[in-house]
PDB file of the backbone (N, CA, C, O) and the ligand in Angstrom, with CONECT records:
HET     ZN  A 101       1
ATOM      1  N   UNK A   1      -4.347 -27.966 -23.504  1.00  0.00           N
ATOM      2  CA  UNK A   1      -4.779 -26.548 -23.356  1.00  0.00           C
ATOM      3  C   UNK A   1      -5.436 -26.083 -24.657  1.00  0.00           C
ATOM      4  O   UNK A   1      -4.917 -26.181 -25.769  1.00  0.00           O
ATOM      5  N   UNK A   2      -6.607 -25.581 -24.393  1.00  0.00           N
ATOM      6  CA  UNK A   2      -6.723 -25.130 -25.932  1.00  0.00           C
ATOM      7  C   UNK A   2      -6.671 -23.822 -26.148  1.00  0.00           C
ATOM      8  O   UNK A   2      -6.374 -22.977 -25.304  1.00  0.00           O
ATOM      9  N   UNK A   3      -7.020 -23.588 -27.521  1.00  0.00           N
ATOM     10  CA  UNK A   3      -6.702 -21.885 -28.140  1.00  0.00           C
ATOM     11  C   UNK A   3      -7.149 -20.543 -27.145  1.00  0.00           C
ATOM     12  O   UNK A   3      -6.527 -19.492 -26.993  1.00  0.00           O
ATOM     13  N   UNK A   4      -8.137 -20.863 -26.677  1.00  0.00           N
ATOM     14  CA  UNK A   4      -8.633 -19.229 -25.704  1.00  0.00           C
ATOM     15  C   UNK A   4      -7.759 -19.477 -24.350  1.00  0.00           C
ATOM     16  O   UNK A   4      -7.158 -18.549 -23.807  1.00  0.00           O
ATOM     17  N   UNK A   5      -7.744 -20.855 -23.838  1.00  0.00           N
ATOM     18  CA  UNK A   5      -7.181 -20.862 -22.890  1.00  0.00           C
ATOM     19  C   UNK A   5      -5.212 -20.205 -23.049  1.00  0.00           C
ATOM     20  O   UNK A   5      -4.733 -19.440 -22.212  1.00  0.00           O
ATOM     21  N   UNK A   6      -4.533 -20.656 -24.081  1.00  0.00           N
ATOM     22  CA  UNK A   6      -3.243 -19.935 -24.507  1.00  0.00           C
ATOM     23  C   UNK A   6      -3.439 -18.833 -24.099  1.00  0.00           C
ATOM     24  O   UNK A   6      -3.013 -18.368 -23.042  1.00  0.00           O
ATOM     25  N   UNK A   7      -4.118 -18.294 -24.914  1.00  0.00           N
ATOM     26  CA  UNK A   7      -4.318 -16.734 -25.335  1.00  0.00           C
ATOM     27  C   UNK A   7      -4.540 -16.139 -23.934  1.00  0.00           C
ATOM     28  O   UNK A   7      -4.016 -15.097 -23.538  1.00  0.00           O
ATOM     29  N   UNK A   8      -5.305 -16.852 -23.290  1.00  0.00           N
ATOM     30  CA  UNK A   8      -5.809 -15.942 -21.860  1.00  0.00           C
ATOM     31  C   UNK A   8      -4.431 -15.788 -21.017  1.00  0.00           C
ATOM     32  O   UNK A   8      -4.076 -14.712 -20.536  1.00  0.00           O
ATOM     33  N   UNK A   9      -3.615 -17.132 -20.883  1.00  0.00           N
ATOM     34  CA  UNK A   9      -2.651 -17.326 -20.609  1.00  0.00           C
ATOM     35  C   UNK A   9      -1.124 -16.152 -20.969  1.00  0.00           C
ATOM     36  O   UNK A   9      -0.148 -15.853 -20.282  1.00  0.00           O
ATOM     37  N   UNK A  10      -1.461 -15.850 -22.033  1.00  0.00           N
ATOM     38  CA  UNK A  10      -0.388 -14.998 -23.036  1.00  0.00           C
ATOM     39  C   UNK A  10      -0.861 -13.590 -22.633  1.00  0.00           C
ATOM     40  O   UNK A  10      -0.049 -12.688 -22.425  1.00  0.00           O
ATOM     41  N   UNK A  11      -2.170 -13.423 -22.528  1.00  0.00           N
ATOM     42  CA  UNK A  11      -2.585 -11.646 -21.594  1.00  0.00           C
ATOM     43  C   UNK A  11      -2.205 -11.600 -20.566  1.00  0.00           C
ATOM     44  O   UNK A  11      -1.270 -10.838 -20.322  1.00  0.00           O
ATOM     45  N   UNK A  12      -2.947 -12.636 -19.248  1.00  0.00           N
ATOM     46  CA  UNK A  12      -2.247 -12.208 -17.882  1.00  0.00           C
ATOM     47  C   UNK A  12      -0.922 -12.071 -18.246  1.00  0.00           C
ATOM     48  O   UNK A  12      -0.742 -10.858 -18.136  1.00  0.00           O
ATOM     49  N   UNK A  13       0.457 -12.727 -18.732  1.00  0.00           N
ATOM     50  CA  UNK A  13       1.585 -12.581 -18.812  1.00  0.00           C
ATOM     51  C   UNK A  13       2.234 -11.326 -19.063  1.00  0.00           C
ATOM     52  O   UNK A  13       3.181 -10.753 -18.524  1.00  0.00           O
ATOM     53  N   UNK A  14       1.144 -10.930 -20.441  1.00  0.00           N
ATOM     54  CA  UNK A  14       2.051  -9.886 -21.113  1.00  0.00           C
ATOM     55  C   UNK A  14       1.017  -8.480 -19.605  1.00  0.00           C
ATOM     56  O   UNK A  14       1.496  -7.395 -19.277  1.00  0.00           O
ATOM     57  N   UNK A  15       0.131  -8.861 -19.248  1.00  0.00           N
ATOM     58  CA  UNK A  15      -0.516  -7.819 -18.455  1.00  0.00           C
ATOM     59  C   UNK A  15       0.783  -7.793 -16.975  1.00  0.00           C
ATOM     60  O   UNK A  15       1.115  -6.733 -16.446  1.00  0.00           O
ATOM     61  N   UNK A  16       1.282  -9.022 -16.585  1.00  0.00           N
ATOM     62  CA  UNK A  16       2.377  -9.221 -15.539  1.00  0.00           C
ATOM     63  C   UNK A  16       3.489  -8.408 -16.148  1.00  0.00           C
ATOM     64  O   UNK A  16       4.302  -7.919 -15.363  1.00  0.00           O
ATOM     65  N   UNK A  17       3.595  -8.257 -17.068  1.00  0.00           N
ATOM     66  CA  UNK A  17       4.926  -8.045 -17.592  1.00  0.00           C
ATOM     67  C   UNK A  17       5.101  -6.295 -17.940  1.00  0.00           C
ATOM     68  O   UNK A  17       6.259  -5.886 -18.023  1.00  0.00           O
ATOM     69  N   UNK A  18       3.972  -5.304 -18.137  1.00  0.00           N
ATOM     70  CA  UNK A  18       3.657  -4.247 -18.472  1.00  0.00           C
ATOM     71  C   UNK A  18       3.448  -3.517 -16.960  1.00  0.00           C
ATOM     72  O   UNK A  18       3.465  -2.346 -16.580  1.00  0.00           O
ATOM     73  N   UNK A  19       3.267  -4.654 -16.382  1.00  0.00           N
ATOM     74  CA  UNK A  19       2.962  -4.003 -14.233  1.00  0.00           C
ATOM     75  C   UNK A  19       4.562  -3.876 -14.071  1.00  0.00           C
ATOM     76  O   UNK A  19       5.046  -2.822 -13.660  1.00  0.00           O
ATOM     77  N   UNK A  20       5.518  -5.188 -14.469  1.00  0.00           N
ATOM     78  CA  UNK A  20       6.493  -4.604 -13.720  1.00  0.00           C
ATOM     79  C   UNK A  20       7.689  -3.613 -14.791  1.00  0.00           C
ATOM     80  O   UNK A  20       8.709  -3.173 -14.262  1.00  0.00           O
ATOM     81  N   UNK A  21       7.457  -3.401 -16.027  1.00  0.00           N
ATOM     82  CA  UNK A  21       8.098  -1.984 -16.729  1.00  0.00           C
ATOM     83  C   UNK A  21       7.642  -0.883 -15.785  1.00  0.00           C
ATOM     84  O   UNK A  21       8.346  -0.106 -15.140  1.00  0.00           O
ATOM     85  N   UNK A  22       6.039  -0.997 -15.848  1.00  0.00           N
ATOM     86  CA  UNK A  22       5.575   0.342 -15.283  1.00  0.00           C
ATOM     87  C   UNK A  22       6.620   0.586 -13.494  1.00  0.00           C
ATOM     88  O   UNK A  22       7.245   1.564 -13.084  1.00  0.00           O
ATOM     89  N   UNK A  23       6.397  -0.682 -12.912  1.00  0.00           N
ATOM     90  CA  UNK A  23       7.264  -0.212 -11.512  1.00  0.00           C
ATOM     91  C   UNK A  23       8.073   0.043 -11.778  1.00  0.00           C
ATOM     92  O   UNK A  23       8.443   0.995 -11.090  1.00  0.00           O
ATOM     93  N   UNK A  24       8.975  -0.318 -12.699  1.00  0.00           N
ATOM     94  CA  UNK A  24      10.497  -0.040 -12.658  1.00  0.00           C
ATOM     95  C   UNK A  24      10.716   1.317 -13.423  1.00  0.00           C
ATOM     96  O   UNK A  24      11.744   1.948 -13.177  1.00  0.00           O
ATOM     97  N   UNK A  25       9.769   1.824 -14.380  1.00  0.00           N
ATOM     98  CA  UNK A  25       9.787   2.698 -15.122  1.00  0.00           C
ATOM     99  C   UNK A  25       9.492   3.841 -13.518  1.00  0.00           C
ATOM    100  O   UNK A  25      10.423   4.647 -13.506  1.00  0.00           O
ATOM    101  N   UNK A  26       8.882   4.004 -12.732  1.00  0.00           N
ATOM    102  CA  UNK A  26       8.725   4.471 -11.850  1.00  0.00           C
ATOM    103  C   UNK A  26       9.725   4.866 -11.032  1.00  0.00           C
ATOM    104  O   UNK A  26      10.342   5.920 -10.882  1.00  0.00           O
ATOM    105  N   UNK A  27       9.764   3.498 -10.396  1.00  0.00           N
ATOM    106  CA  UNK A  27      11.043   3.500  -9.748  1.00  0.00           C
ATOM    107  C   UNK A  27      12.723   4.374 -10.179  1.00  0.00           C
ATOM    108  O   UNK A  27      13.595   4.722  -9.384  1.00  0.00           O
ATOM    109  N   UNK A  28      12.705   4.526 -11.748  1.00  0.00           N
ATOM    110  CA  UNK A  28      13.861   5.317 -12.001  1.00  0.00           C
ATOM    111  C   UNK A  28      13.538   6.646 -12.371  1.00  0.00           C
ATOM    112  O   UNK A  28      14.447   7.476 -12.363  1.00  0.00           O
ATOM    113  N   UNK A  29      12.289   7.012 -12.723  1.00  0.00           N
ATOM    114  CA  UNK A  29      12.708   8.627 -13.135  1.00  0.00           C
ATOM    115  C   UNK A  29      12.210   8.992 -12.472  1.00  0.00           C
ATOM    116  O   UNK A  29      13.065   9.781 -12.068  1.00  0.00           O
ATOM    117  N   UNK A  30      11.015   9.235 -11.571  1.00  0.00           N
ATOM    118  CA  UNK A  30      10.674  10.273 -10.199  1.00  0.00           C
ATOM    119  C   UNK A  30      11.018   9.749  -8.790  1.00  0.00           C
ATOM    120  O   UNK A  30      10.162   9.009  -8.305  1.00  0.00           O
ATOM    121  N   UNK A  31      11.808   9.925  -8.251  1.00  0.00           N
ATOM    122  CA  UNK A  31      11.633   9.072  -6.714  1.00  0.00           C
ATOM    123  C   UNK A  31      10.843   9.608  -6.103  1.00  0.00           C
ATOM    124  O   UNK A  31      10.883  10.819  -5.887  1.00  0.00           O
ATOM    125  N   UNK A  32       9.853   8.759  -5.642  1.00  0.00           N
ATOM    126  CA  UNK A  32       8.615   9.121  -4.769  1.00  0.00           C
ATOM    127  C   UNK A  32       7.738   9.295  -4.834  1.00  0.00           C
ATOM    128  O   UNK A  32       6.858   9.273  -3.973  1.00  0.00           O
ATOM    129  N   UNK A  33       7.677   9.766  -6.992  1.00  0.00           N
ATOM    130  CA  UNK A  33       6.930  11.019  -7.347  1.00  0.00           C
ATOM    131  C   UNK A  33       5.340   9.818  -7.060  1.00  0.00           C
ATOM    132  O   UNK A  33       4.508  10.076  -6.190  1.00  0.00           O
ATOM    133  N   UNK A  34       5.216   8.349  -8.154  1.00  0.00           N
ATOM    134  CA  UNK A  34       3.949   7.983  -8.241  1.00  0.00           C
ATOM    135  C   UNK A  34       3.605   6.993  -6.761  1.00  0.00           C
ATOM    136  O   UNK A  34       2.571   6.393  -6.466  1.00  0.00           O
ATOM    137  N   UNK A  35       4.729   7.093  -6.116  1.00  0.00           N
ATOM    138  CA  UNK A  35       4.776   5.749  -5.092  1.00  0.00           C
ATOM    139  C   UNK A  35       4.419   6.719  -3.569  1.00  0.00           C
ATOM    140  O   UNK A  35       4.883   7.796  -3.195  1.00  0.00           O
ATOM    141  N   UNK A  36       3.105   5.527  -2.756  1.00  0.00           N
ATOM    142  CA  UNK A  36       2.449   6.492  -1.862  1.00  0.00           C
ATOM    143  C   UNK A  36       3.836   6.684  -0.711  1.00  0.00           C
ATOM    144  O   UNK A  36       4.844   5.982  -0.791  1.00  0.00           O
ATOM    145  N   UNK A  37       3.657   7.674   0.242  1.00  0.00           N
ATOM    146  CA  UNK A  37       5.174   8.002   1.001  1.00  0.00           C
ATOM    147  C   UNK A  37       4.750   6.850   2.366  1.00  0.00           C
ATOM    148  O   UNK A  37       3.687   6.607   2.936  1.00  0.00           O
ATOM    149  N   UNK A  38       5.922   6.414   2.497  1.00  0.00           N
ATOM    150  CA  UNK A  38       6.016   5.451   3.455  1.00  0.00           C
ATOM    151  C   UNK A  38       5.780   5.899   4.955  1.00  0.00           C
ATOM    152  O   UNK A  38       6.499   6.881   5.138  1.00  0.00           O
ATOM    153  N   UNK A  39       5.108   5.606   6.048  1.00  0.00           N
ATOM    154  CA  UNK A  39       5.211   5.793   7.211  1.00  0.00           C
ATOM    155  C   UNK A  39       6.518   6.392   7.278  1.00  0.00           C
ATOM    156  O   UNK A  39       7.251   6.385   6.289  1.00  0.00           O
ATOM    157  N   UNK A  40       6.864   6.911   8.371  1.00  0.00           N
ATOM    158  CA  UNK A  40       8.164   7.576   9.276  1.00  0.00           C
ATOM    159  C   UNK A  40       8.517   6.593   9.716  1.00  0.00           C
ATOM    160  O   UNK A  40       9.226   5.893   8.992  1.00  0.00           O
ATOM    161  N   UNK A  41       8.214   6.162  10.942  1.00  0.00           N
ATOM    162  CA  UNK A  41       8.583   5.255  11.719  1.00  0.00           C
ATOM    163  C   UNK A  41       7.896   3.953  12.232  1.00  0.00           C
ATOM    164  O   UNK A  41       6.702   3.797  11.976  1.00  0.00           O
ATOM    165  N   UNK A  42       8.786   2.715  13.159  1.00  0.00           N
ATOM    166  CA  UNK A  42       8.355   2.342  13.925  1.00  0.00           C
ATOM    167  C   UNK A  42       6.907   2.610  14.265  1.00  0.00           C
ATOM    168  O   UNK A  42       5.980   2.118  13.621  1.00  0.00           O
ATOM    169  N   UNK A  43       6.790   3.221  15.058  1.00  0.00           N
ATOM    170  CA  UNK A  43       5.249   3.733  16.075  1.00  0.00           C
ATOM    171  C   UNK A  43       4.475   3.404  14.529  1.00  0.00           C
ATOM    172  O   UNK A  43       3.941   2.369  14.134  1.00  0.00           O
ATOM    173  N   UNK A  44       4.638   4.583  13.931  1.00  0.00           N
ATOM    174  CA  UNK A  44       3.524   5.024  12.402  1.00  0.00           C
ATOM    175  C   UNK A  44       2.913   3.098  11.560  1.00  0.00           C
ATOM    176  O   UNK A  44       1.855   2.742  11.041  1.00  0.00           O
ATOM    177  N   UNK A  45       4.112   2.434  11.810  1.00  0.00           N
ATOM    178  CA  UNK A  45       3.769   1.608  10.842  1.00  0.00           C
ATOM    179  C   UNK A  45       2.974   0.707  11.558  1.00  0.00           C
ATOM    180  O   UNK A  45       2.200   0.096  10.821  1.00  0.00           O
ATOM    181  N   UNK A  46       2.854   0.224  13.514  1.00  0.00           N
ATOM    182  CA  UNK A  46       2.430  -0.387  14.460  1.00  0.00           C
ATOM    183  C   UNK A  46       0.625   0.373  14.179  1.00  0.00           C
ATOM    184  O   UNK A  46      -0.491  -0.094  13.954  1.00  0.00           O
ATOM    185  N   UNK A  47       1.040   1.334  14.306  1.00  0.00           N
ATOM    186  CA  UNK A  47      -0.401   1.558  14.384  1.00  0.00           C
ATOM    187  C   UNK A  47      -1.350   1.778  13.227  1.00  0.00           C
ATOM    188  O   UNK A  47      -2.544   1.968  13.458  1.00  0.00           O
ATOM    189  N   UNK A  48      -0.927   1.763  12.130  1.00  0.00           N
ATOM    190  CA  UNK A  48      -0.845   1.370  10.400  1.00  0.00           C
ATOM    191  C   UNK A  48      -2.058   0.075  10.775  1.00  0.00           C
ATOM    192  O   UNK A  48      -3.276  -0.095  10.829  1.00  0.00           O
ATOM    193  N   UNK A  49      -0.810  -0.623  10.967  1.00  0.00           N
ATOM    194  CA  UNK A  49      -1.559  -2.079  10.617  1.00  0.00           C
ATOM    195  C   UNK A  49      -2.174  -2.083  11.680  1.00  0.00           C
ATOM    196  O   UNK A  49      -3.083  -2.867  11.407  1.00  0.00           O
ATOM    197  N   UNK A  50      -2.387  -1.674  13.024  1.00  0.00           N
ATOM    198  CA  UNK A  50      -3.494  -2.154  14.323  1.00  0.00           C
ATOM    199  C   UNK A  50      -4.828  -1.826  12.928  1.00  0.00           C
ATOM    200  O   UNK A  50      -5.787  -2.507  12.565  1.00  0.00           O
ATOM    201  N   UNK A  51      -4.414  -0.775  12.557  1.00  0.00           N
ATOM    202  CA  UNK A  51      -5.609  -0.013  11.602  1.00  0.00           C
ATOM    203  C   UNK A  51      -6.596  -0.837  10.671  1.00  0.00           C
ATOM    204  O   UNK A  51      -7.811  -1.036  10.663  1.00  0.00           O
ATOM    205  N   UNK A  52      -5.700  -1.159  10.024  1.00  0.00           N
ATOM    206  CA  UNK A  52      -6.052  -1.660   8.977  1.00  0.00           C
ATOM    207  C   UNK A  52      -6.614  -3.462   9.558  1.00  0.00           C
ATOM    208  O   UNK A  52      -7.568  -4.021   9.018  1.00  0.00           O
ATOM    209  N   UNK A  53      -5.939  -4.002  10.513  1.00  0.00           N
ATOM    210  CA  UNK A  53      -6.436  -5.210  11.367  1.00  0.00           C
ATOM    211  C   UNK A  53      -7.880  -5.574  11.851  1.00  0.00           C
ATOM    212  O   UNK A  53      -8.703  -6.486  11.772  1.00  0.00           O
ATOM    213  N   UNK A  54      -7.683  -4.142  12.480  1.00  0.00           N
ATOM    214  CA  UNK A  54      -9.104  -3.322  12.943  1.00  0.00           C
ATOM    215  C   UNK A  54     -10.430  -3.156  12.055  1.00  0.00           C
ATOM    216  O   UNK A  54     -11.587  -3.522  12.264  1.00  0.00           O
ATOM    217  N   UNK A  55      -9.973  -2.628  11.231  1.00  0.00           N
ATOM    218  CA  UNK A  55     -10.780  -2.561   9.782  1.00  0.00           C
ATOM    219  C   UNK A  55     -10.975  -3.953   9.043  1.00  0.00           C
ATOM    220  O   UNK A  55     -12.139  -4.173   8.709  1.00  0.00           O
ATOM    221  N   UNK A  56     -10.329  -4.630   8.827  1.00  0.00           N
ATOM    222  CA  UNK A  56     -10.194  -6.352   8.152  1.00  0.00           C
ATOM    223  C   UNK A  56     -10.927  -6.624   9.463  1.00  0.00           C
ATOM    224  O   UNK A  56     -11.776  -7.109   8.715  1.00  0.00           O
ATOM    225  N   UNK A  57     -11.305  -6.746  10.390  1.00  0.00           N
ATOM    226  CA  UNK A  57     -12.147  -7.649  11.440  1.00  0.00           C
ATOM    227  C   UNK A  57     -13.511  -7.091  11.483  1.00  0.00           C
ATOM    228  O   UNK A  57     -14.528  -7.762  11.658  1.00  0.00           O
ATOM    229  N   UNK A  58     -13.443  -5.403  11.256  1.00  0.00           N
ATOM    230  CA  UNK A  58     -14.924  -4.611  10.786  1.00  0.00           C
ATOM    231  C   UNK A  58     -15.152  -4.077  12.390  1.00  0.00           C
ATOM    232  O   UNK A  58     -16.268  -3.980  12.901  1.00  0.00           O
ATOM    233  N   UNK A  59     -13.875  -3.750  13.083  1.00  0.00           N
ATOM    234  CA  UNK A  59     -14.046  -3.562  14.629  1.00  0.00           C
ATOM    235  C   UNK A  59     -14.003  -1.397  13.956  1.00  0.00           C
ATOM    236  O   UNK A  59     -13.007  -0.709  13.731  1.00  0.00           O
ATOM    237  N   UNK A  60     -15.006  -1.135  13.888  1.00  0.00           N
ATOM    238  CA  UNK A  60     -14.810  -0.162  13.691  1.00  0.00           C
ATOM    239  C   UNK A  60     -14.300   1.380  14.677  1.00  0.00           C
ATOM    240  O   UNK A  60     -13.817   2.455  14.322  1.00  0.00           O
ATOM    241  N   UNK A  61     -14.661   0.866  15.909  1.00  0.00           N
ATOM    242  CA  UNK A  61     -14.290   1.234  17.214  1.00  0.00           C
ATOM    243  C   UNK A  61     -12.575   1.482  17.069  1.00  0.00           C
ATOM    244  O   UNK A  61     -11.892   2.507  17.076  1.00  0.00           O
ATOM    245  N   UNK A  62     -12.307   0.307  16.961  1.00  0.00           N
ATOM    246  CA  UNK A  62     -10.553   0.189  16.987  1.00  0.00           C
ATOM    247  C   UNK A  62     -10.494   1.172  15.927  1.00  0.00           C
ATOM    248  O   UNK A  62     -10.209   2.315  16.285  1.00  0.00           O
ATOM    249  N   UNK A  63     -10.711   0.962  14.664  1.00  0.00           N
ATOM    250  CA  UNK A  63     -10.319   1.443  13.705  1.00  0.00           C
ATOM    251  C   UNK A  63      -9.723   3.037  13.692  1.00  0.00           C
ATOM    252  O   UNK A  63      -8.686   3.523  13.243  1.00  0.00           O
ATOM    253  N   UNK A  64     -11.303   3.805  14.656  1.00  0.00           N
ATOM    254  CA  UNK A  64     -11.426   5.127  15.230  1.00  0.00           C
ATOM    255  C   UNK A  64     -10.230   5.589  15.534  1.00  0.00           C
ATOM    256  O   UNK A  64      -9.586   6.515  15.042  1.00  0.00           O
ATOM    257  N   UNK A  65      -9.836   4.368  16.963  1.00  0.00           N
ATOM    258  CA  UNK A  65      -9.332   5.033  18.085  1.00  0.00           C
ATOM    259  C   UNK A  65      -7.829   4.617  17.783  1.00  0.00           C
ATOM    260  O   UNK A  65      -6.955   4.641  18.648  1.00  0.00           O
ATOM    261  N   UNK A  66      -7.586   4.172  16.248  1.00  0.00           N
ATOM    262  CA  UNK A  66      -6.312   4.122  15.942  1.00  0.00           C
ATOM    263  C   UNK A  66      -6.105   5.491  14.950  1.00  0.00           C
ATOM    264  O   UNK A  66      -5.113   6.218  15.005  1.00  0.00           O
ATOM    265  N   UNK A  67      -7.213   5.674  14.069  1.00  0.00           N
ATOM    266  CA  UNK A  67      -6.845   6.925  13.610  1.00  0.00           C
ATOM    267  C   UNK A  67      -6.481   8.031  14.658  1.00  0.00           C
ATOM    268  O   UNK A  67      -5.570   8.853  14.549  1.00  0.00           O
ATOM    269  N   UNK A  68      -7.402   7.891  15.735  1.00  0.00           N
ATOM    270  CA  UNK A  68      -7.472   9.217  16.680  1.00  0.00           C
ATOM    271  C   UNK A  68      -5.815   9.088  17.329  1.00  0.00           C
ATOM    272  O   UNK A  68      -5.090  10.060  17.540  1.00  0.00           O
ATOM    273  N   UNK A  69      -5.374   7.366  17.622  1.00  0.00           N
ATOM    274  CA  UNK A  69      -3.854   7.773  17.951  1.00  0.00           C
ATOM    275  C   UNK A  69      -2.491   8.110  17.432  1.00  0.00           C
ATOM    276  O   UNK A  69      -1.554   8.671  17.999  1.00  0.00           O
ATOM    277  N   UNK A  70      -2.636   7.507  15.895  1.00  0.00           N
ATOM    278  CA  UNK A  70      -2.489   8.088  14.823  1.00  0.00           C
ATOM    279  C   UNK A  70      -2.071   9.701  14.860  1.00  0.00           C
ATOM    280  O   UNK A  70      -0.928  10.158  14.857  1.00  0.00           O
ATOM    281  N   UNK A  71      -3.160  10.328  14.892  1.00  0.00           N
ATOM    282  CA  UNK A  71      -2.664  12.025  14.842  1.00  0.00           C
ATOM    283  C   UNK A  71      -2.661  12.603  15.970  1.00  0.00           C
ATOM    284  O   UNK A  71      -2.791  13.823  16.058  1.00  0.00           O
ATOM    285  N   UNK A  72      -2.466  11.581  17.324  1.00  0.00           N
ATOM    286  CA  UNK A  72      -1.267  12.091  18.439  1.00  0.00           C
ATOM    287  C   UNK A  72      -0.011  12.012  18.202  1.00  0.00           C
ATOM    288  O   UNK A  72       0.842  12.847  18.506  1.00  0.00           O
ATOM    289  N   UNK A  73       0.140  10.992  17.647  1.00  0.00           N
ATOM    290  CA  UNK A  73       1.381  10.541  17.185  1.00  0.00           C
ATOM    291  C   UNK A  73       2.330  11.180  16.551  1.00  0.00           C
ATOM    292  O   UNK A  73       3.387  11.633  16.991  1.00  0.00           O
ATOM    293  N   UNK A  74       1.755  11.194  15.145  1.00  0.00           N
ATOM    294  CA  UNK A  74       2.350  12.493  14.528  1.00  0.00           C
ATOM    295  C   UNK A  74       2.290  14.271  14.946  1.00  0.00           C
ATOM    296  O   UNK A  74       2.904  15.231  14.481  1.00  0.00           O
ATOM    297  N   UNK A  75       1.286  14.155  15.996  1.00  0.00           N
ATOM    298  CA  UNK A  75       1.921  15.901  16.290  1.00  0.00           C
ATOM    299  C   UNK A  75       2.858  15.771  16.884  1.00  0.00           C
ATOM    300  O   UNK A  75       3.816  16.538  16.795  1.00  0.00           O
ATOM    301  N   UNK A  76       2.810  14.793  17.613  1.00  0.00           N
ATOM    302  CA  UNK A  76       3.951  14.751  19.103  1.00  0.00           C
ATOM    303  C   UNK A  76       5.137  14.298  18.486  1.00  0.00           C
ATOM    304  O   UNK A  76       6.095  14.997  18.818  1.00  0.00           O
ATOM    305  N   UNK A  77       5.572  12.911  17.309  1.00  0.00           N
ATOM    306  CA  UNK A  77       6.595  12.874  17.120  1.00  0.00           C
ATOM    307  C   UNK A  77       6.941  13.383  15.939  1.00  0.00           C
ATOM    308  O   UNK A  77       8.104  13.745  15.759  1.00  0.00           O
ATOM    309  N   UNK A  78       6.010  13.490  14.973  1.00  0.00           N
ATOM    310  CA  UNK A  78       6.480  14.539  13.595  1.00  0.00           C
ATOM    311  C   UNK A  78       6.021  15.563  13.177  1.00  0.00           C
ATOM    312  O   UNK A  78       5.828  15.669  11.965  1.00  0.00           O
ATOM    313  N   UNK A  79       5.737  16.529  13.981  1.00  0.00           N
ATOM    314  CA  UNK A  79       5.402  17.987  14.035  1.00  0.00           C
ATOM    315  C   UNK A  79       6.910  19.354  13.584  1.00  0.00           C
ATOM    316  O   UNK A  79       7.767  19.752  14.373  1.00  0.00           O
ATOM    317  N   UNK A  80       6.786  19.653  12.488  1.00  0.00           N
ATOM    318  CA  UNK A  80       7.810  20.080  12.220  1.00  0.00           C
ATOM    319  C   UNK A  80       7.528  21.535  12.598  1.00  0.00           C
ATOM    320  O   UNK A  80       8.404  22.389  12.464  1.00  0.00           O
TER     321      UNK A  80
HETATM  322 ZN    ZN A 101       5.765   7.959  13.495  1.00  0.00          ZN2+
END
């Protein structure tokens, strides 16, 4: 291995190593505060990923008509 290659070696690490203080630094003093809020439920997370599936294949149609079921979803089951 030579010298730049170490060194490059010794950044990603210390760059791995500063990602997971920061999560954990997170993780204990705000709950929730920097971390995005998780789906509700079941249903929310099914149609999450149809979404995002939809989108990764470039079916943009689906994509639509998952957002559009999406915010049936939530009026009907998490409408407070
Ligand atoms: Zn839901």
């Amino acid at each position: 291995m030579t010298e730049a290659q170490s060194a490059r070696t010794g950044d990603a690490l210390r760059a791995k190593v500063a990602d997971a203080n920061e999560r954990s630094r997170r993780g204990r003093g705000h709950p929730g505060a920097a971390v995005p809020p998780l789906p509700r439920c079941q249903t929310c997370w099914d149609i999450k990923r149809r979404r995002y599936r939809a989108l990764d294949a470039g079916d943009r149609q689906e994509a639509a008509r998952m957002a559009e079921v999406m915010g049936l979803h939530q009026r009907e089951a998490h409408s407070e």
